[in-house]
GULUMDO-256491 format. One line per field, with one value per atom (N, C-alpha, C): residue in one letter; residue number from 1; x, y, z; atom name. Coordinates in Angstrom, 1 decimal, decimal comma, always signed. Example, Ala and Ser with C-alpha at 12.3 -4.5 7.8 and 13.67 -1.06 7.14 Angstrom:
<nodes>
residuo = A/A/A/S/S/S .
num = 1/1/1/2/2/2 .
c1 = +13,2/+12,3/+13,2/+12,8/+13,7/+12,9 .
c2 = -5,7/-4,5/-3,3/-2,2/-1,1/+0,0 .
c3 = +7,8/+7,8/+7,8/+7,1/+7,1/+7,9 .
atomo = N/CA/C/N/CA/C .
</nodes>
This chain:
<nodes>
residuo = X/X/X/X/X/X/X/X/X/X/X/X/X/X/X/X/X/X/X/X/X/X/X/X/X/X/X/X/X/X/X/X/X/X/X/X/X/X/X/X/X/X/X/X/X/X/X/X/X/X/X/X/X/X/X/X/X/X/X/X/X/X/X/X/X/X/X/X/X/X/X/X/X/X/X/X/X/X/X/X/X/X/X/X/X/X/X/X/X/X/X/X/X/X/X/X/X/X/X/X/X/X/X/X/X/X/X/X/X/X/X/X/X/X/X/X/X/X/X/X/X/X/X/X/X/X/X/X/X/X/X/X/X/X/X/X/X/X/X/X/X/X/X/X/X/X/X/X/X/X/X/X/X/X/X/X/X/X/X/X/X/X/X/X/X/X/X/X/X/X/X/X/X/X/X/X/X/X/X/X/X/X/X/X/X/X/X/X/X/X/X/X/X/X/X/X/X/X/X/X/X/X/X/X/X/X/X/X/X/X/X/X/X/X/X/X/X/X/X/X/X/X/X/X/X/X/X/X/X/X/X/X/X/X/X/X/X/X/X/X/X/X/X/X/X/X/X/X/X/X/X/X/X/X/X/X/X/X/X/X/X/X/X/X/X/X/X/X/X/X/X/X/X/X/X/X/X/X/X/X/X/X/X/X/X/X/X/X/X/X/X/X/X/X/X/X/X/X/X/X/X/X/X/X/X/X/X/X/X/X/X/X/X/X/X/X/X/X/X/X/X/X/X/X/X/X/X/X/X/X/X/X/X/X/X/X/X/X/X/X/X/X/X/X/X/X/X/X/X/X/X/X/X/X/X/X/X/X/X/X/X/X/X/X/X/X/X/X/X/X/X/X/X/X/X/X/X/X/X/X/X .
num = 1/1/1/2/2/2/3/3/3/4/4/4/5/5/5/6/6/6/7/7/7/8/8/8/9/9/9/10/10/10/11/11/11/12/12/12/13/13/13/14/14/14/15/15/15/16/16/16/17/17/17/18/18/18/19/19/19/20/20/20/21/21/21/22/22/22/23/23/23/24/24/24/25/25/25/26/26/26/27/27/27/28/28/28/29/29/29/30/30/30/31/31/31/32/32/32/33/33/33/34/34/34/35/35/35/36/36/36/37/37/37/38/38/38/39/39/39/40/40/40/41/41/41/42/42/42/43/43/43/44/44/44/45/45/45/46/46/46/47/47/47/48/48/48/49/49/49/50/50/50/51/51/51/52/52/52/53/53/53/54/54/54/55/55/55/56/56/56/57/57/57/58/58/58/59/59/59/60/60/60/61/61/61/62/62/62/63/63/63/64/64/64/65/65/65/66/66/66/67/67/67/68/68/68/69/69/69/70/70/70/71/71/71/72/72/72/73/73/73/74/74/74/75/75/75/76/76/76/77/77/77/78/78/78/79/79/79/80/80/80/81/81/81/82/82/82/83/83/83/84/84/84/85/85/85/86/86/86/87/87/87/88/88/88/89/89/89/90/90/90/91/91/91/92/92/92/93/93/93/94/94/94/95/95/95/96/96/96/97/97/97/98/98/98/99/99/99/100/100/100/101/101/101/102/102/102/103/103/103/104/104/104/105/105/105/106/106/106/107/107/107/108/108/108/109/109/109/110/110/110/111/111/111/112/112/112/113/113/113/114/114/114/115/115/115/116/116/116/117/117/117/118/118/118/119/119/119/120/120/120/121/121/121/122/122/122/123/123/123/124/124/124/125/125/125/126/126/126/127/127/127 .
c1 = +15,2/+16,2/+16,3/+17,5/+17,5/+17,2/+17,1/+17,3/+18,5/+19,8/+21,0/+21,1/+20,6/+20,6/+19,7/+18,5/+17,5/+18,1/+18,6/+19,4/+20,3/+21,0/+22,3/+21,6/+20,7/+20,0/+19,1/+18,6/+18,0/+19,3/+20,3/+21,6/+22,2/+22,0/+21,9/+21,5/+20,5/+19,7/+19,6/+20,6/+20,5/+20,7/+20,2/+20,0/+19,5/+18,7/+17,8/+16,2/+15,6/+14,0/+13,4/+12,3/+11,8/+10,9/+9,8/+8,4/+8,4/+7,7/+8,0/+6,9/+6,2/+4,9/+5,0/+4,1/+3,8/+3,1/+3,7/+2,5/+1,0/+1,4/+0,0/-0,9/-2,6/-3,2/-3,4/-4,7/-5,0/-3,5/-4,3/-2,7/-1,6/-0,7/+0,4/+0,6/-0,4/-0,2/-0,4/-0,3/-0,3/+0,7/+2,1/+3,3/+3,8/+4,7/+5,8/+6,8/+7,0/+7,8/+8,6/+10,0/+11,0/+12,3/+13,3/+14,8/+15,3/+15,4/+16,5/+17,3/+17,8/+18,8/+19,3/+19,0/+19,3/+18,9/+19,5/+19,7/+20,5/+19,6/+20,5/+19,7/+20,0/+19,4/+17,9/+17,7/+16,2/+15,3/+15,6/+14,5/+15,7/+14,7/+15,2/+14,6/+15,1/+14,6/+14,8/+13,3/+13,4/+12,8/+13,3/+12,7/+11,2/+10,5/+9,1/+9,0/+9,1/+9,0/+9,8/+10,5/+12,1/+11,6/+12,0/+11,6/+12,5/+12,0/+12,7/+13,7/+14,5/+15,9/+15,6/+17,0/+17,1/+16,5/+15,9/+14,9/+15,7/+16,1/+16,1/+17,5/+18,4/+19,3/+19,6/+20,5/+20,8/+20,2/+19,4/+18,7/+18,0/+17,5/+15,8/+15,1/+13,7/+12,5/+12,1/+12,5/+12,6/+12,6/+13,7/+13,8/+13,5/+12,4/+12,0/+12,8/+12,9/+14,0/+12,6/+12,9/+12,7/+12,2/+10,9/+10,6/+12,0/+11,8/+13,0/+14,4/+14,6/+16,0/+16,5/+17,6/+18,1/+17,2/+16,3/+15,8/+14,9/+14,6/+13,6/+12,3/+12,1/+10,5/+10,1/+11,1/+10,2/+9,7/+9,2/+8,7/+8,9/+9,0/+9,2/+10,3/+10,0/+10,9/+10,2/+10,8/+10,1/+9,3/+8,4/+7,8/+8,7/+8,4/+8,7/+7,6/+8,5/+7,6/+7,6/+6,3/+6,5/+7,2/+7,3/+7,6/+6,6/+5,3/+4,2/+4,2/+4,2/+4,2/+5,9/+7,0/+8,6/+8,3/+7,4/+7,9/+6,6/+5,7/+4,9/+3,5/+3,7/+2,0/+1,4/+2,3/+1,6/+1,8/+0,4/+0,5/+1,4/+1,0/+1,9/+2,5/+3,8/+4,3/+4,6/+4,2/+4,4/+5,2/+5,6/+6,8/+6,1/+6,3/+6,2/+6,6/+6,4/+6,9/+8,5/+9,2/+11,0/+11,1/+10,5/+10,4/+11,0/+11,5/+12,1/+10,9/+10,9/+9,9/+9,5/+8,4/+8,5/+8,5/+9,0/+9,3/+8,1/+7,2/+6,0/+5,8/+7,0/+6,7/+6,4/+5,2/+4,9/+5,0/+5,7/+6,5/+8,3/+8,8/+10,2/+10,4/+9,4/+9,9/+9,3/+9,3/+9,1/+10,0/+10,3/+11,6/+10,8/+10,5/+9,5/+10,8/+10,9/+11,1/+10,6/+10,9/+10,1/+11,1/+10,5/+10,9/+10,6/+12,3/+12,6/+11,6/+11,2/+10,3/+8,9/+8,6/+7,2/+7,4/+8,4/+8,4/+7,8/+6,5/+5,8/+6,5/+6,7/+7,1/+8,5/+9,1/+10,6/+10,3/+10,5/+9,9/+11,0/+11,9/+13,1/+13,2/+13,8/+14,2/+14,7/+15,0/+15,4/+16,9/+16,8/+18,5/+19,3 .
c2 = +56,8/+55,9/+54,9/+54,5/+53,7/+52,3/+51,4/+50,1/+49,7/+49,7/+49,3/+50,3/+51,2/+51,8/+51,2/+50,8/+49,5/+48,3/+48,1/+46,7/+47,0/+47,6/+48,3/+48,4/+49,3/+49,0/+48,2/+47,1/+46,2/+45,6/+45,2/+43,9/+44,5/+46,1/+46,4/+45,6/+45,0/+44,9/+42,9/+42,1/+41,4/+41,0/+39,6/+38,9/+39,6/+40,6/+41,7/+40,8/+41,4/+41,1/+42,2/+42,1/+42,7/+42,8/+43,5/+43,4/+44,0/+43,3/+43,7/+43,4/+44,5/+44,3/+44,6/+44,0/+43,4/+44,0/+44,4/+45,2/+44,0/+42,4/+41,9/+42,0/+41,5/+41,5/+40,5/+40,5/+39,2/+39,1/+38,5/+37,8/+37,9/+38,3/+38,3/+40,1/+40,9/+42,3/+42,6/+42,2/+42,4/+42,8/+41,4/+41,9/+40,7/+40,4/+39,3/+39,4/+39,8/+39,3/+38,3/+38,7/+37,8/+38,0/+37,1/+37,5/+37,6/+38,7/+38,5/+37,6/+37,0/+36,1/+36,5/+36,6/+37,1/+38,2/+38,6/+39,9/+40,1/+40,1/+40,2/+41,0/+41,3/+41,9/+42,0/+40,2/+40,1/+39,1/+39,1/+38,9/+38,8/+39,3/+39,1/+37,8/+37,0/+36,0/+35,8/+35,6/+35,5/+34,9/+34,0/+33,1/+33,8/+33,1/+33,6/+32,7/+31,7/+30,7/+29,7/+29,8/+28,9/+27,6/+26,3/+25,2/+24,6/+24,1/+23,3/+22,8/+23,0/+22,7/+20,8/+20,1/+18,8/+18,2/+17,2/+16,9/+14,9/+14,5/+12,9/+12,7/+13,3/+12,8/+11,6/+10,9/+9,6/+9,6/+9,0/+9,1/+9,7/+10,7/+11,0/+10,4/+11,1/+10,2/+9,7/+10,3/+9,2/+7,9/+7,7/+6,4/+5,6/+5,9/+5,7/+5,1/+6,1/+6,3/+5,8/+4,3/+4,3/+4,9/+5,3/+6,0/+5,9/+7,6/+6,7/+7,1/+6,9/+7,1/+8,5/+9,2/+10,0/+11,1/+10,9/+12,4/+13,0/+12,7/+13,9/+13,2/+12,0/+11,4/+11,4/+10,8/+10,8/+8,8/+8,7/+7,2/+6,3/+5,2/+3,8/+2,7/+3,5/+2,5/+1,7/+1,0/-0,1/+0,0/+1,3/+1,6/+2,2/+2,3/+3,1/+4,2/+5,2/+6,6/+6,3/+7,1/+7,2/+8,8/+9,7/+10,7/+11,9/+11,2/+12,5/+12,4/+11,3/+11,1/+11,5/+11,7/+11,3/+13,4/+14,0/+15,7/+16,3/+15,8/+16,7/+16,2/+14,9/+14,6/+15,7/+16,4/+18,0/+16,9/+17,7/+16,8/+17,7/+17,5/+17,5/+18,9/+19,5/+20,1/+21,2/+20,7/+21,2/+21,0/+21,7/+21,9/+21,5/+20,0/+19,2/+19,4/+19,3/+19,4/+19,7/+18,8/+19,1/+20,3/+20,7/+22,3/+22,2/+20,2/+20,6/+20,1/+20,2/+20,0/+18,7/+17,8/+17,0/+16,1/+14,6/+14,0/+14,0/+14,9/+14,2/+16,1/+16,5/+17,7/+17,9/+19,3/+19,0/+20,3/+20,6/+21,8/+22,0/+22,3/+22,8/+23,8/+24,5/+26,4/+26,8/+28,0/+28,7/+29,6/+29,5/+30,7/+31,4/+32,6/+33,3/+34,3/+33,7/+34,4/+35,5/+37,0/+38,4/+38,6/+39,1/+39,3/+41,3/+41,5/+43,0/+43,9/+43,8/+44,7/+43,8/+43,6/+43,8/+44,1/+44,8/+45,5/+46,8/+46,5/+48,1/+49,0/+48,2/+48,8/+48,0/+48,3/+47,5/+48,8/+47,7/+48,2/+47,6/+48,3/+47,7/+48,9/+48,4/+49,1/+50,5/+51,3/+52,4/+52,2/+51,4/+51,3/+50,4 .
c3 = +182,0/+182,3/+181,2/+180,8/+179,6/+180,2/+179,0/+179,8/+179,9/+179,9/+180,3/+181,9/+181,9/+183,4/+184,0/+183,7/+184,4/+184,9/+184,0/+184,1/+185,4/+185,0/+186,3/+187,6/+187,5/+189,0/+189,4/+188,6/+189,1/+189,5/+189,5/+189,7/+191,0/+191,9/+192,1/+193,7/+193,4/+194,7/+194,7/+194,2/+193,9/+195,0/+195,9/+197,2/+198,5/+197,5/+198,6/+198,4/+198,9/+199,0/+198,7/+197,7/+196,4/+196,2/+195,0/+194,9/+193,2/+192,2/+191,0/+190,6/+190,4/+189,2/+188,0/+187,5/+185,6/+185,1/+184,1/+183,2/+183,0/+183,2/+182,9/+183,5/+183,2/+184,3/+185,1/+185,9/+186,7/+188,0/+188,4/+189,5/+189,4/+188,0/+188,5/+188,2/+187,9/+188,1/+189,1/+190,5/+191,8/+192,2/+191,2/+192,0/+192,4/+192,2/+192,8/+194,1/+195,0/+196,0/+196,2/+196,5/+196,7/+196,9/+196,7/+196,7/+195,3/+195,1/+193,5/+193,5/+192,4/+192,5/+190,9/+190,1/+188,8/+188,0/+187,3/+186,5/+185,3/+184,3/+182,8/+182,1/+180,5/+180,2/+179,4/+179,8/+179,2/+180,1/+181,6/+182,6/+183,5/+184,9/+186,2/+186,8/+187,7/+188,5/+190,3/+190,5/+191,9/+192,7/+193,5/+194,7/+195,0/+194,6/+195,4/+196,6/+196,7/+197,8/+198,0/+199,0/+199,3/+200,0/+199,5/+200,1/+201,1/+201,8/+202,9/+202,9/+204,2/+204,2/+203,5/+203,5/+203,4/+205,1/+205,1/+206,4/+206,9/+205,7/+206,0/+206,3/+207,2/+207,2/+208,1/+208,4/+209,1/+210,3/+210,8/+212,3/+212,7/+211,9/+212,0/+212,1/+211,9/+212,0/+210,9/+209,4/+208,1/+208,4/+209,4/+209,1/+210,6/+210,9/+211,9/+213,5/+214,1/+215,7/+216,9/+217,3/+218,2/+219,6/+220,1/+221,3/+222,4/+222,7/+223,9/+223,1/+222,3/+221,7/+221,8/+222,8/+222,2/+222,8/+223,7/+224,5/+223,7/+222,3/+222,0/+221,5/+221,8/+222,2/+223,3/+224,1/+225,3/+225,0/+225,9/+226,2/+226,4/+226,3/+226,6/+226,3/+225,2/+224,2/+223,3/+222,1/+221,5/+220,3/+220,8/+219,3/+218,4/+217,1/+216,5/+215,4/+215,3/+215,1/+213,6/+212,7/+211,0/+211,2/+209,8/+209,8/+210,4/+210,6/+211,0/+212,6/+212,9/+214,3/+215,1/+214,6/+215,2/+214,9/+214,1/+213,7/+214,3/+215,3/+215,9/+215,3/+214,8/+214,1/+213,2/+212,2/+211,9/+210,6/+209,6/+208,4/+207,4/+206,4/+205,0/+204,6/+204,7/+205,1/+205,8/+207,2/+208,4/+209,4/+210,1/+211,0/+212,2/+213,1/+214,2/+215,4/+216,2/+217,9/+218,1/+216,8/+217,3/+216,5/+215,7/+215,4/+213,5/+213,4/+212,1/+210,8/+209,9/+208,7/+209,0/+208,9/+208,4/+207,3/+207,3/+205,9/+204,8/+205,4/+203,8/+203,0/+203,0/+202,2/+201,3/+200,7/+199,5/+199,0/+199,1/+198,2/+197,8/+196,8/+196,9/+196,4/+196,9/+196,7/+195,0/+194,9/+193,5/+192,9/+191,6/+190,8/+190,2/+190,0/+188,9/+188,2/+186,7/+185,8/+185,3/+185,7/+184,6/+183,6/+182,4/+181,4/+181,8/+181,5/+181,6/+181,1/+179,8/+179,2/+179,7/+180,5/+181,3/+182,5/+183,2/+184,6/+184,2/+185,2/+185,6/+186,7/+187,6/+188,9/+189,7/+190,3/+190,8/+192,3/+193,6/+194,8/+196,0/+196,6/+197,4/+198,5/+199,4/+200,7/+200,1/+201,0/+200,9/+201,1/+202,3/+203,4/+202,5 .
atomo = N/CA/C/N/CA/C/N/CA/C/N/CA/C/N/CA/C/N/CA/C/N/CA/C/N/CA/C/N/CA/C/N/CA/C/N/CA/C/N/CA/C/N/CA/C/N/CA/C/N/CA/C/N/CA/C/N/CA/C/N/CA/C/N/CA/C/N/CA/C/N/CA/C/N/CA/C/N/CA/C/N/CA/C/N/CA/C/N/CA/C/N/CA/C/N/CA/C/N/CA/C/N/CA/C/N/CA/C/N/CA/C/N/CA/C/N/CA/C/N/CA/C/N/CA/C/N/CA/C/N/CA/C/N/CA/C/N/CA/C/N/CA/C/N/CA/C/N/CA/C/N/CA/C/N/CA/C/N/CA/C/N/CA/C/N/CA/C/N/CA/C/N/CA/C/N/CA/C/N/CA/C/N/CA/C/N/CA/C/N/CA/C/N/CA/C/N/CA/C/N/CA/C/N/CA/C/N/CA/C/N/CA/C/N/CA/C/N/CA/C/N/CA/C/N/CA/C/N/CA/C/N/CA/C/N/CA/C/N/CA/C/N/CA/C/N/CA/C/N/CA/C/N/CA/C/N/CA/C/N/CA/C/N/CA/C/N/CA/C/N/CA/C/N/CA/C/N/CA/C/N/CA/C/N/CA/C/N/CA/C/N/CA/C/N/CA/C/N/CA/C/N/CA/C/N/CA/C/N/CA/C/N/CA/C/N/CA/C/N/CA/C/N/CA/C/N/CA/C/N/CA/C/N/CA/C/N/CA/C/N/CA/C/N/CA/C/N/CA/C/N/CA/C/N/CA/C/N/CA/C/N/CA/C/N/CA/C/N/CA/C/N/CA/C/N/CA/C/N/CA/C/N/CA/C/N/CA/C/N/CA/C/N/CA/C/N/CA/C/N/CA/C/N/CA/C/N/CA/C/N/CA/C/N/CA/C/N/CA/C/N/CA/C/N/CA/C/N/CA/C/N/CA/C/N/CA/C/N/CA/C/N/CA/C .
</nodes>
């Protein structure tokens, strides 16, 4: 297969989920997993780890919502929540009691660029 037929069928499977090992060694000759997102003719690039939606919008627990406000505390009233306590008290980026991220995340996802001429292997669905 040439490399412009490589190229063709890597673009091919673009916003599929993927697995592409490297001719290098150590850790990243294991293999990359993810979503294609790009394809040209001198590296492919793909989401290895997608970060969290946007979390602070107006009247969350960012900005601290009152117990009691709005049904999804519960309590008394009066206090008010920080962002670990208002998302399930789960610490640093973890998903809380109302099920959405909380404000102290510490990740925003990973892009891993391969460079074409180091793909050992290119690994996709059949269907």
């Amino acid at each position: 297969m040439s490399s412009g037929n490589f190229v063709s069928h890597l673009a091919n499977y673009v916003g599929e989920t993927v697995t592409i090992f490297t001719t290098s060694g150590g850790p990243s000759g294991f293999g990359f997993t993810g979503v294609l997102i790009l394809v040209n003719n001198f590296f492919v690039r793909i989401i290895t780890q997608i970060g969290p939606a946007p979390g602070c919008a107006l009247g969350n627990c960012c900005f601290g919502v009152p117990q009691g406000v709005g049904g999804v505390h519960g309590g008394t009233g009066g206090d008010v929540f920080d962002g670990d306590e208002c998302c399930g008290g789960v610490g640093k980026g973890g998903v809380g009691a109302t099920g959405r991220f909380n404000c102290k995340v510490n990740t925003v996802g990973s892009v891993t660029d391969i460079p074409i001429d180091r793909i050992a292997a290119f690994v996709h669905n059949a269907v």
